[in-house]
DRENDO-1510 file (C-alpha; in Angstrom, 1 decimal, always signed):
<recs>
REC; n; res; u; v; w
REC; 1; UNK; +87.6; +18.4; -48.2 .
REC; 2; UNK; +90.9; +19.2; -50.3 .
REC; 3; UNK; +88.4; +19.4; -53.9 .
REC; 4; UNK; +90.8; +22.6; -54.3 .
REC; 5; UNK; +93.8; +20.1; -54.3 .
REC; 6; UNK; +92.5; +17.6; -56.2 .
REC; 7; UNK; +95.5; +18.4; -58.7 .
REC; 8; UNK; +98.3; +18.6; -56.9 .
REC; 9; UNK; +97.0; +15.2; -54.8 .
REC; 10; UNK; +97.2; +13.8; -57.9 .
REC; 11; UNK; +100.6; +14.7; -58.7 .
REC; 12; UNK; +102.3; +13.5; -55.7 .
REC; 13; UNK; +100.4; +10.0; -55.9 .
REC; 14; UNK; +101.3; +9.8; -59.5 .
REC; 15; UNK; +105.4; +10.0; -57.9 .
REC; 16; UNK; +104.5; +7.4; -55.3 .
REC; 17; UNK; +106.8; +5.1; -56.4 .
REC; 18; UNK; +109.6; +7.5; -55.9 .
REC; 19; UNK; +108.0; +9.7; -53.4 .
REC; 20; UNK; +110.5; +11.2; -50.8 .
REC; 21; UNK; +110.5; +9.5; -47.4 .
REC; 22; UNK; +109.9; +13.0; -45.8 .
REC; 23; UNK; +107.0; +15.7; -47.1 .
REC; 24; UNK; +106.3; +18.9; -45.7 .
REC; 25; UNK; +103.7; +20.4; -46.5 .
REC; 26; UNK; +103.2; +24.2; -45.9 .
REC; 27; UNK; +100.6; +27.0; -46.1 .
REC; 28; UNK; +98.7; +29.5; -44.5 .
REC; 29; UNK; +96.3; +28.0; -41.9 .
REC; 30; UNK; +92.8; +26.8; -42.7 .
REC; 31; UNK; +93.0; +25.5; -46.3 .
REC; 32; UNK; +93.2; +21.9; -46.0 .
REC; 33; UNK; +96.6; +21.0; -45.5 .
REC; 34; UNK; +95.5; +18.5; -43.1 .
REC; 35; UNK; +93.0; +17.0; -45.1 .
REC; 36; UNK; +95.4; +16.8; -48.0 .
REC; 37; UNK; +98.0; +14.9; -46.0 .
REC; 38; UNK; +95.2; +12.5; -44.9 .
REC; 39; UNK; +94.0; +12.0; -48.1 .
REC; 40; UNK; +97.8; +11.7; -49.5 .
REC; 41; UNK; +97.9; +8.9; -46.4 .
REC; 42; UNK; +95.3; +6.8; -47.2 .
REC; 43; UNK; +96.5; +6.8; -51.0 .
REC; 44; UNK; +99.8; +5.3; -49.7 .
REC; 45; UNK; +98.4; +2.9; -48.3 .
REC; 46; UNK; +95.2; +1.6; -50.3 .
REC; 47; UNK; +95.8; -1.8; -51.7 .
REC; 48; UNK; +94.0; -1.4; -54.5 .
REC; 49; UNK; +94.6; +1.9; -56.0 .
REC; 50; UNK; +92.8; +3.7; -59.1 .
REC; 51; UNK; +93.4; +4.8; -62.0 .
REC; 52; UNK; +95.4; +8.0; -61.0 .
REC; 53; UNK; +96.9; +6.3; -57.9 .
REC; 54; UNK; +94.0; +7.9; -55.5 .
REC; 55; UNK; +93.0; +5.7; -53.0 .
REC; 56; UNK; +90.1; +3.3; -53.9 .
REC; 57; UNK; +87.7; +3.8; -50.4 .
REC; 58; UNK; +86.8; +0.1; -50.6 .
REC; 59; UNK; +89.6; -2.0; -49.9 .
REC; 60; UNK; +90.3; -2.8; -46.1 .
REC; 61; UNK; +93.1; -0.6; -46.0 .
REC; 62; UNK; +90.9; +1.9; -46.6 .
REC; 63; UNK; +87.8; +0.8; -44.2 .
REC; 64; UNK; +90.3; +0.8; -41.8 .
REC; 65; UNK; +91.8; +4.4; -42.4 .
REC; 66; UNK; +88.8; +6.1; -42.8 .
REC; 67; UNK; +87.6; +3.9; -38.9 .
REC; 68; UNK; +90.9; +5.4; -38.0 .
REC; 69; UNK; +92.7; +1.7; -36.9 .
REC; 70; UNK; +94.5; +1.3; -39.9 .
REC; 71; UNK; +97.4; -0.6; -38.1 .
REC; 72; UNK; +100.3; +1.2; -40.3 .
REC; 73; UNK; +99.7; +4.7; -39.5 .
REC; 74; UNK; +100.2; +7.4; -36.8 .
REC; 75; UNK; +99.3; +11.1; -36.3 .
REC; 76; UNK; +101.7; +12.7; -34.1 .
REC; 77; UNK; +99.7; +15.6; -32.6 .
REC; 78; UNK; +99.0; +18.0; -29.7 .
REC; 79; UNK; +96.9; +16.1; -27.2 .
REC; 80; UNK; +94.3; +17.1; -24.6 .
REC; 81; UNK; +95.3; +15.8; -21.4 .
REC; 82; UNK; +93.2; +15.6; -18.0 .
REC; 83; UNK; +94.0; +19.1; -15.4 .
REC; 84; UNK; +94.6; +17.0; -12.2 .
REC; 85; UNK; +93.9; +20.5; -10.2 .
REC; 86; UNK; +90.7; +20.7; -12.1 .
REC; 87; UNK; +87.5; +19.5; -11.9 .
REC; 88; UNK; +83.9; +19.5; -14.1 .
REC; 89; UNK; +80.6; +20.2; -12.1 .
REC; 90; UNK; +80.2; +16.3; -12.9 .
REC; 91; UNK; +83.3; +15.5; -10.7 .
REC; 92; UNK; +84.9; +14.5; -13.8 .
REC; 93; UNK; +88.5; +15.8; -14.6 .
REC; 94; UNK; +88.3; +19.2; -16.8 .
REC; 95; UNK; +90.9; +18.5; -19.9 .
REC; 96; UNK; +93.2; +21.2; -21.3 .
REC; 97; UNK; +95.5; +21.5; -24.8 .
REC; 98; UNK; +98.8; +21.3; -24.9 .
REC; 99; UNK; +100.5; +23.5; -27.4 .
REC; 100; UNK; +103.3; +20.9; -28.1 .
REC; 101; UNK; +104.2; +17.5; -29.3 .
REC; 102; UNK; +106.3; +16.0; -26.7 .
REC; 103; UNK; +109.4; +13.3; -27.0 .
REC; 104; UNK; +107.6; +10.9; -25.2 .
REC; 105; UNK; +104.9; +10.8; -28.2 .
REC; 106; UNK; +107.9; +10.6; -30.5 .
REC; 107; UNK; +109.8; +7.9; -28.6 .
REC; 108; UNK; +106.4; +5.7; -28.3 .
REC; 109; UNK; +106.9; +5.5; -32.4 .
REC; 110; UNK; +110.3; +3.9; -32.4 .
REC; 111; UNK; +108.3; +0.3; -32.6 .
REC; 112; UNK; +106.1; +1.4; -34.9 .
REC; 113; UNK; +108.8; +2.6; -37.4 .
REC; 114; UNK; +111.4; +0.1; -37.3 .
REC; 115; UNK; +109.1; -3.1; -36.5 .
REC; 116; UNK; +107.9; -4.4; -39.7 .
REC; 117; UNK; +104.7; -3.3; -41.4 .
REC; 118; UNK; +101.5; -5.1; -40.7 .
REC; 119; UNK; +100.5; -5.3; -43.8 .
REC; 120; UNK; +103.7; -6.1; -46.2 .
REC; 121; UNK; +103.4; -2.4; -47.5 .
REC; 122; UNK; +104.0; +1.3; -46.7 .
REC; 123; UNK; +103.9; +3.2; -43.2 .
REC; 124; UNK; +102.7; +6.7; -42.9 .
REC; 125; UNK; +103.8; +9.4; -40.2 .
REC; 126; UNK; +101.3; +12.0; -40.1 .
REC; 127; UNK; +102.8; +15.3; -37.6 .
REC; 128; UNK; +100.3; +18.2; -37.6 .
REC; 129; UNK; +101.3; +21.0; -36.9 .
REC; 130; UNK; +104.9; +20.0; -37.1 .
REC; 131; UNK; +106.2; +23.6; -35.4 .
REC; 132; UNK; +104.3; +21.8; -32.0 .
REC; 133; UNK; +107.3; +19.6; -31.8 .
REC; 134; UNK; +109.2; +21.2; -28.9 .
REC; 135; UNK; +112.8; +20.8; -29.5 .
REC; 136; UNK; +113.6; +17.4; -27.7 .
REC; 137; UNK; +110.6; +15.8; -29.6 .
REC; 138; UNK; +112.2; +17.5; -32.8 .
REC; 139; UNK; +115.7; +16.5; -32.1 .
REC; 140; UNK; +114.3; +13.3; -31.4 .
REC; 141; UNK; +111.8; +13.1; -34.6 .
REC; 142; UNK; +115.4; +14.2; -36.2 .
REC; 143; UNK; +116.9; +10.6; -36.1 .
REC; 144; UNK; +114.3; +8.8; -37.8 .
REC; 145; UNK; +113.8; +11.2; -40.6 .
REC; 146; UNK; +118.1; +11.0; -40.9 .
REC; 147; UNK; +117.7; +7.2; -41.5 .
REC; 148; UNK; +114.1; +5.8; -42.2 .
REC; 149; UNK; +113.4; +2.7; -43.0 .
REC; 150; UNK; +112.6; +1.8; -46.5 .
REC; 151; UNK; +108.5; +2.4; -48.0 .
REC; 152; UNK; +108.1; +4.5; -44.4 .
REC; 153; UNK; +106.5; +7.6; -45.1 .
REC; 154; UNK; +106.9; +11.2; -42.9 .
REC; 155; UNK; +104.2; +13.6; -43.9 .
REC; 156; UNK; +104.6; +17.1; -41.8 .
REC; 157; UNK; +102.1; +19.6; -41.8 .
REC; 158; UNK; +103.5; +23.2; -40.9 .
REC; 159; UNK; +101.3; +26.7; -41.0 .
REC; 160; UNK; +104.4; +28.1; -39.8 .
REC; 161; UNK; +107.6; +26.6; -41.0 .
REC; 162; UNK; +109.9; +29.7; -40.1 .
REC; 163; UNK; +109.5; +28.1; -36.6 .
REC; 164; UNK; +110.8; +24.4; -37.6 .
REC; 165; UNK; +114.9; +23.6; -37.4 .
REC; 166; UNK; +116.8; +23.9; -40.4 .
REC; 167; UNK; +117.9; +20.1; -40.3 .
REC; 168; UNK; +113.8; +19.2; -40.1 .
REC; 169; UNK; +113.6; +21.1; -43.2 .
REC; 170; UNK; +116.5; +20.0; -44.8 .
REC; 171; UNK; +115.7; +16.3; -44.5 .
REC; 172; UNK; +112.2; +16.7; -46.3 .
REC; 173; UNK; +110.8; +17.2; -49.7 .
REC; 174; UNK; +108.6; +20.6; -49.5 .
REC; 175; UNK; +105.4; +21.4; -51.1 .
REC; 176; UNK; +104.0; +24.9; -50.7 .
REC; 177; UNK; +100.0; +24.8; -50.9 .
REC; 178; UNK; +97.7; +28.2; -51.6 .
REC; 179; UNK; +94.4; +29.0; -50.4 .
REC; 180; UNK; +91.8; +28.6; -53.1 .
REC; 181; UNK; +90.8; +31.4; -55.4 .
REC; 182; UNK; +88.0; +33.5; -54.0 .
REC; 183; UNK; +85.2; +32.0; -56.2 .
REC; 184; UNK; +86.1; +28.9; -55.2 .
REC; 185; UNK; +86.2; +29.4; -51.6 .
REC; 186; UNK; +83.0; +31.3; -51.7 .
REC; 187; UNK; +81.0; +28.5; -53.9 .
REC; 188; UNK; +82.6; +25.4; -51.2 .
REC; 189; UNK; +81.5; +28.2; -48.2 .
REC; 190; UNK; +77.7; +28.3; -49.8 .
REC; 191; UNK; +77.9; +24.7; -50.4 .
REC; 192; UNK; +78.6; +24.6; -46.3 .
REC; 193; UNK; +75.3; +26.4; -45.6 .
REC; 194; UNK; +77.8; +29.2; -44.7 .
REC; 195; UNK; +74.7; +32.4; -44.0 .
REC; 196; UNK; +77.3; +35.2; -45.2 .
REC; 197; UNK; +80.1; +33.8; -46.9 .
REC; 198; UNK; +82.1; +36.7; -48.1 .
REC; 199; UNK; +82.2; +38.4; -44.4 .
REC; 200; UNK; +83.5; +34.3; -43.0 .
REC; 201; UNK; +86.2; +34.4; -45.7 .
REC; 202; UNK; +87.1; +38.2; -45.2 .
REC; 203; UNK; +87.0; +37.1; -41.3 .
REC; 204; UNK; +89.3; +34.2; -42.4 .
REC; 205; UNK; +92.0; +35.9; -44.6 .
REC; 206; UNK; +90.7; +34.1; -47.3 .
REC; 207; UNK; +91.1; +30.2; -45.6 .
REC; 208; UNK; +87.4; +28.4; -46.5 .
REC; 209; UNK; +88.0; +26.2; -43.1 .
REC; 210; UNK; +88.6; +28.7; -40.9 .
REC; 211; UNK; +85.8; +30.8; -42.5 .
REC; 212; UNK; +83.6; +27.7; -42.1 .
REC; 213; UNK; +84.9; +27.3; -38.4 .
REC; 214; UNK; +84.3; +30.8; -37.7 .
REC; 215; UNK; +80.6; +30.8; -39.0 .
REC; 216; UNK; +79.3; +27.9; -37.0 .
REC; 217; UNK; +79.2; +30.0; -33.6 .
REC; 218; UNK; +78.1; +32.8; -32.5 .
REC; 219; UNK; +81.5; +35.0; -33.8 .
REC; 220; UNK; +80.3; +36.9; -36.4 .
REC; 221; UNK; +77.3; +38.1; -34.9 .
REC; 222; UNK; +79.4; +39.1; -31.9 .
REC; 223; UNK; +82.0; +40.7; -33.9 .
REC; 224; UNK; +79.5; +43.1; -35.2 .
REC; 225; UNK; +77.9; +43.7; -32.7 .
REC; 226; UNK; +80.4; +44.9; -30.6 .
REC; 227; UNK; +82.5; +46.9; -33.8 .
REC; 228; UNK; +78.8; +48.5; -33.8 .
REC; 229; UNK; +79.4; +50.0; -30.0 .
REC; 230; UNK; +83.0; +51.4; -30.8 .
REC; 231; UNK; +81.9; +52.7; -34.3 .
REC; 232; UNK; +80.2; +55.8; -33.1 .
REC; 233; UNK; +82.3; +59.1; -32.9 .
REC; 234; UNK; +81.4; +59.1; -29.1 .
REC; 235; UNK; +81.5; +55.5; -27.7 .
REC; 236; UNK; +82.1; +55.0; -24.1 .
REC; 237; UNK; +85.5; +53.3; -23.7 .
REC; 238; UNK; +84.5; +52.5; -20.2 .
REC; 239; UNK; +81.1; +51.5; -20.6 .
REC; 240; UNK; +81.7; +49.2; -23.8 .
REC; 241; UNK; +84.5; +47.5; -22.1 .
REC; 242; UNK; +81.8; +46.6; -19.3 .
REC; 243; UNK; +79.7; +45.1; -21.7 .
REC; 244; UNK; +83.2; +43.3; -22.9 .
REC; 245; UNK; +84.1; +41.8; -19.6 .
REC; 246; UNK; +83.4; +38.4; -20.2 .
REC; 247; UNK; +84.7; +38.0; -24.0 .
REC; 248; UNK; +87.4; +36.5; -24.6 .
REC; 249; UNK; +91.0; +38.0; -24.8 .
REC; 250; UNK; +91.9; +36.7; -27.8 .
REC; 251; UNK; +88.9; +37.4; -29.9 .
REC; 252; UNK; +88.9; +41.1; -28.4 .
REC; 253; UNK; +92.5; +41.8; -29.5 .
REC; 254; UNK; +91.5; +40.1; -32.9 .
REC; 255; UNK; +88.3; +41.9; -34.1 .
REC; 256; UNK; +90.0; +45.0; -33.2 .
REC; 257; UNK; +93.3; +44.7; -34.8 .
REC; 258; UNK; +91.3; +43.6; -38.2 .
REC; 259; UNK; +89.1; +46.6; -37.5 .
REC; 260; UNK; +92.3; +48.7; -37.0 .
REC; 261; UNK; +94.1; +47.5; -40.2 .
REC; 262; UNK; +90.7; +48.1; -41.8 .
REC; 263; UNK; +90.7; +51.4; -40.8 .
REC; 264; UNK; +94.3; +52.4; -42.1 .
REC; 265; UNK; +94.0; +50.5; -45.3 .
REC; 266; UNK; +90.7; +52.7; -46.1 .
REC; 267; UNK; +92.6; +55.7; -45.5 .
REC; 268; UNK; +96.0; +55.6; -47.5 .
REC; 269; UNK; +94.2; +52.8; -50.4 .
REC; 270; UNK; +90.8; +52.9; -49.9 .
REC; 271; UNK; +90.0; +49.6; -49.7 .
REC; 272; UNK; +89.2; +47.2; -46.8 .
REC; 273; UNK; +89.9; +43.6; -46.2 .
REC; 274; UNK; +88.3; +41.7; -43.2 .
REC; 275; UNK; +85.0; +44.3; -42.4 .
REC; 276; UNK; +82.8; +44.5; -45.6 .
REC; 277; UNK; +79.9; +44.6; -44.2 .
REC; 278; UNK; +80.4; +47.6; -42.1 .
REC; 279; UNK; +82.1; +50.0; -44.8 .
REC; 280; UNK; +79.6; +53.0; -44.1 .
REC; 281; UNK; +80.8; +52.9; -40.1 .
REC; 282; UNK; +84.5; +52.4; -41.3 .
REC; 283; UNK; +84.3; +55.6; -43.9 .
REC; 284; UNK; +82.7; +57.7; -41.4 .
REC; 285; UNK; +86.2; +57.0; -39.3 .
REC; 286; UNK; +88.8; +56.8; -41.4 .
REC; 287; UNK; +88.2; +60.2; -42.4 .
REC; 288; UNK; +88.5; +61.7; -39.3 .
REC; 289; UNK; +91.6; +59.5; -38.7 .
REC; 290; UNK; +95.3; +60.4; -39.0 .
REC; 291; UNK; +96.5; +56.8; -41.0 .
REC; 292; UNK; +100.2; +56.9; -39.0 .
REC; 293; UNK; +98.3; +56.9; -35.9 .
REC; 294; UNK; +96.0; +54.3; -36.9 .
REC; 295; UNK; +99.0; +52.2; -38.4 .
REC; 296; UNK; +100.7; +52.7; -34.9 .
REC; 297; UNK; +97.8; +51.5; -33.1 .
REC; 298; UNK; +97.0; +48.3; -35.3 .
REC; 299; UNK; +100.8; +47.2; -34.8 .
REC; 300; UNK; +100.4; +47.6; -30.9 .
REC; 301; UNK; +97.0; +45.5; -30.8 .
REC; 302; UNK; +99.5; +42.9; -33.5 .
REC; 303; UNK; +102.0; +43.2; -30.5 .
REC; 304; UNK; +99.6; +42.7; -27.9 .
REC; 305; UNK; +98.5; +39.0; -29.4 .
REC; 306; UNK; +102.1; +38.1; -27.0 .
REC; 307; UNK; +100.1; +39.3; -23.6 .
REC; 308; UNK; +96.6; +38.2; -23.8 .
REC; 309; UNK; +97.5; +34.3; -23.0 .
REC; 310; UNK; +99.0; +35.9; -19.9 .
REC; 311; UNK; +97.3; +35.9; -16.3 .
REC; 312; UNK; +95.9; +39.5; -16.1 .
REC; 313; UNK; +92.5; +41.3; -15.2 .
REC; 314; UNK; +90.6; +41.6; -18.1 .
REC; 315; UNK; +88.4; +43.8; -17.3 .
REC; 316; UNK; +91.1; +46.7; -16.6 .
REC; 317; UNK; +93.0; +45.3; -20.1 .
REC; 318; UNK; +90.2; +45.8; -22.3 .
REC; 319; UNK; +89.7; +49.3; -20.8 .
REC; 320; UNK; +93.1; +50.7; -21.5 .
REC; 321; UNK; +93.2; +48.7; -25.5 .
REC; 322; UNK; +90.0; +50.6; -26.0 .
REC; 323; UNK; +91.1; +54.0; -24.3 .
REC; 324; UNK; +93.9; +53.9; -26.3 .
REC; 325; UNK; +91.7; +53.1; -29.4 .
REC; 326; UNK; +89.6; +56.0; -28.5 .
REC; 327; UNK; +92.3; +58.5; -28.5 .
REC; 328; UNK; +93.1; +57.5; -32.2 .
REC; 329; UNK; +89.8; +57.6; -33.4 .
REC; 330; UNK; +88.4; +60.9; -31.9 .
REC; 331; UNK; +91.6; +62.9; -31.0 .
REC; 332; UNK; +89.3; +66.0; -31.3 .
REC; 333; UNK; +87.7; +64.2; -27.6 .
REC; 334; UNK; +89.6; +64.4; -24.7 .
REC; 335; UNK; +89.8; +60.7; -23.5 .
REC; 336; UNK; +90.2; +60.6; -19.6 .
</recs>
């Protein structure tokens, strides 16, 4: 998955012998980083190494990795727990996501890291995303990284490292990974099956596994179709956001702050970023657009990412984003 890597995978492995006991590594969402640690994991702890220190994908260490029961490592994740207030048609118990890592998940790996190795060898920490760790889980995940013991391995995965303490950071070894070059990420994205590449990746800010993520379902095609209803000079706020009341929140405020931004960049640069595919309907409004407004209104909907995990009624939100969109895009029209 990390073919875009495949260099600076190399480099690390090539340092194993000296390789810090702590990593992070950090980058914008959706390139691999995950992947890379994975891979970087299972080269740590192949017995029987090639050439350039990669792992070997034969030796049991490595059946056992790629099975997932390798006995000497751990991924310290969000996990999906059972709602005991909710219920599937089935009778089943519905599950939910929890947005953190907790320090009971980090206290079950006290055993793991100071019991000896099942193998003679290295142990491996995998903790993706590593800004999920609430702060007892951190302040707790704090003390082993202070201390580790020897050929034990932390590997932290952070999108968003701005958000970790400064003593998490301090205490690792950082490596800063960028998405790949557009060529690259549009060859891997056709290689996928990917129908319309270049709109995925302009979707994706340029992250191949979001863009890939994002073109499996049905978001594209609902993306443009409902930039197509707002597009005209004369949409219906009202009636659009009827035809809206069931999407949800969070891809709402997202099409249309892209579509915003879009809007503004054509104005003052002339260019546009995440909507190629509908640069005729964006021309037609960014010249009737004032491009302070429109910057105005694209930092509200930024703003507004904050709200839409809140309990509200949707219907009566997406009316007043979209009024309020109106009223920037046709000022001439008096928007009731």
């Amino acid at each position: 998955m990390t073919i875009w890597f495949k260099n600076e995978l190399k480099a690390v492995l090539a340092q194993k012998a000296q390789l810090a006991h702590a990593l992070l590594i950090k980058g914008p969402r959706g390139i691999g980083k995950q992947a890379f640690g994975m891979e970087l994991a299972q080269g740590l702890l192949c017995e029987s190494p090639v050439a350039d220190s990669a792992a070997c994908g034969q030796c049991k260490a490595c059946h056992w990795f790629v099975s997932g029961a390798h006995p000497d490592f751990r991924v310290l994740a969000p996990i999906t727990e059972g709602d005991p207030e909710a219920e599937t048609e089935e009778g089943g118990k519905k599950t939910k996501a929890s947005p953190w890592i907790s320090i009971e998940q980090v206290r079950e790996l006290h055993d793991f890291i100071y019991v000896s190795s099942h193998r003679g060898g290295r142990k491996v920490i995998l903790v993706c995303p590593a800004e999920a760790l609430n702060v007892n889980a951190a302040n707790a995940l704090l003390k082993s990284l202070e201390e580790p013991p020897a050929l034990t391995h932390f590997i932290l995965i952070s999108h968003r490292p701005h958000r970790l303490q400064r003593t998490i950071i301090s205490r690792c070894r950082q490596l800063s990974l960028q998405q790949p070059d557009r060529a690259t990420a549009l060859a891997w994205l056709g290689v996928q099956g990917v129908a319309d590449p270049e709109v995925a990746l302009a979707q994706s800010s340029g992250a191949p596994l979001l863009a890939l993520a994002t073109s499996e379902g049905d978001e594209l095609s609902g993306r443009r179709d409902f930039l197509a209803r707002i597009a005209p000079p004369d949409f219906d706020a009202l009636a659009v956001a009827e035809t809206c009341r069931d999407l949800p929140l969070e891809r709402f405020i997202g099409w249309l702050q892209k579509w915003t931004y879009d809007i503004a960049e054509l104005r003052m640069l002339g260019t546009i970023r995440f909507n190629p595919d509908l640069t005729r309907e964006l021309t037609i409004i960014a010249k009737r657009v004032e491009p302070l407004e429109a910057l105005r209104l694209h930092r509200k909907l930024v703003r507004e990412q904050r709200n839409i995990h809140h309990p509200l009624n949707g219907r009566l939100y997406i009316e007043s984003v979209l009024l309020a969109y109106a009223a920037v895009v046709n000022p001439s029209r008096k928007v009731a």
